[in-house]
C-alpha positions in Angstrom: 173.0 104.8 168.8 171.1 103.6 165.7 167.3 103.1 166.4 166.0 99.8 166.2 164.5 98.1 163.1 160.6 97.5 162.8 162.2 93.3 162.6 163.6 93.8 166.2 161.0 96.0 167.5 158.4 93.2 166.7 161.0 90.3 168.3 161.5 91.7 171.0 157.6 92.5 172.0 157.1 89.0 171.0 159.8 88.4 174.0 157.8 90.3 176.2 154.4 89.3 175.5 155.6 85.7 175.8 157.5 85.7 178.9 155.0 83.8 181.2 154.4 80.9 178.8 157.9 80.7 178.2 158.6 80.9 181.6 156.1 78.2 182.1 157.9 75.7 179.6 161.0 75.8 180.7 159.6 75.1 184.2 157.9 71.8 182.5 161.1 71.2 180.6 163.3 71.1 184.1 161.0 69.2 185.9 160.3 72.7 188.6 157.5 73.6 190.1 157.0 77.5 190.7 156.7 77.3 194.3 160.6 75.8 194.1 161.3 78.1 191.8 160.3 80.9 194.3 162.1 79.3 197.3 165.3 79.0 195.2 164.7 82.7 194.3 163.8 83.7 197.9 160.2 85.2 196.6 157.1 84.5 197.2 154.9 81.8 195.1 152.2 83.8 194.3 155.4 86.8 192.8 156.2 83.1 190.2 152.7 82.8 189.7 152.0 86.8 188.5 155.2 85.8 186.2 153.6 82.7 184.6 150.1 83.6 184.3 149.0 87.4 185.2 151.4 89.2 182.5 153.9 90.7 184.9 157.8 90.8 184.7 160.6 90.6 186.3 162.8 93.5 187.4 166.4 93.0 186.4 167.5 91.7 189.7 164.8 89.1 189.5 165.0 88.0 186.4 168.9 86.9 186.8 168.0 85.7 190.1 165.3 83.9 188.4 168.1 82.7 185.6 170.2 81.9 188.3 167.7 79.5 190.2 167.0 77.8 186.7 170.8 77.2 185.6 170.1 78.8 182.5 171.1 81.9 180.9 168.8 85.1 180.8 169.1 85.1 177.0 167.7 81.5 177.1 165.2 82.7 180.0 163.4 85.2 177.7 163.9 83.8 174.5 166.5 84.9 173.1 168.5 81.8 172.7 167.0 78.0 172.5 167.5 76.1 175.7 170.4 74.2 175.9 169.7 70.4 176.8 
């Protein structure tokens, strides 16, 4: 497996540094507040709240569950895609 360029090193730490304010727009965007966010995921608020504003992530089973609340895709949860309409 080919190592990855500098260009996609940089992207992607751009993805993770900008995960809670992402996170945080598309929650403004769908109209959801975190604490429904958290009942739809089955976590607790203050587990959305370390997501949008403390710098934490997601494990993998979170963040589909997380995807999975929103109705959006993971790639479009972290960035990787524009949110479809």
């Amino acid at each position: 497996m080919a190592a990855l360029s500098k260009e996609d090193t940089d992207r992607l730490f751009m993805i993770y540094l900008n995960f809670g304010p992402h996170l945080k727009e598309i929650l403004g965007k769908k109209q959801i507040k975190p604490t429904v966010l958290a009942s739809r995921m089955g976590i607790a608020p203050s587990n959305v709240y370390t997501y949008t504003s403390m710098g934490y992530h997601p494990d993998m089973f979170n963040l589909i569950k997380m995807a999975e609340a929103l109705e959006i895709s993971v790639d479009e949860l972290v960035g990787l895609k524009e949110l479809e309409s």
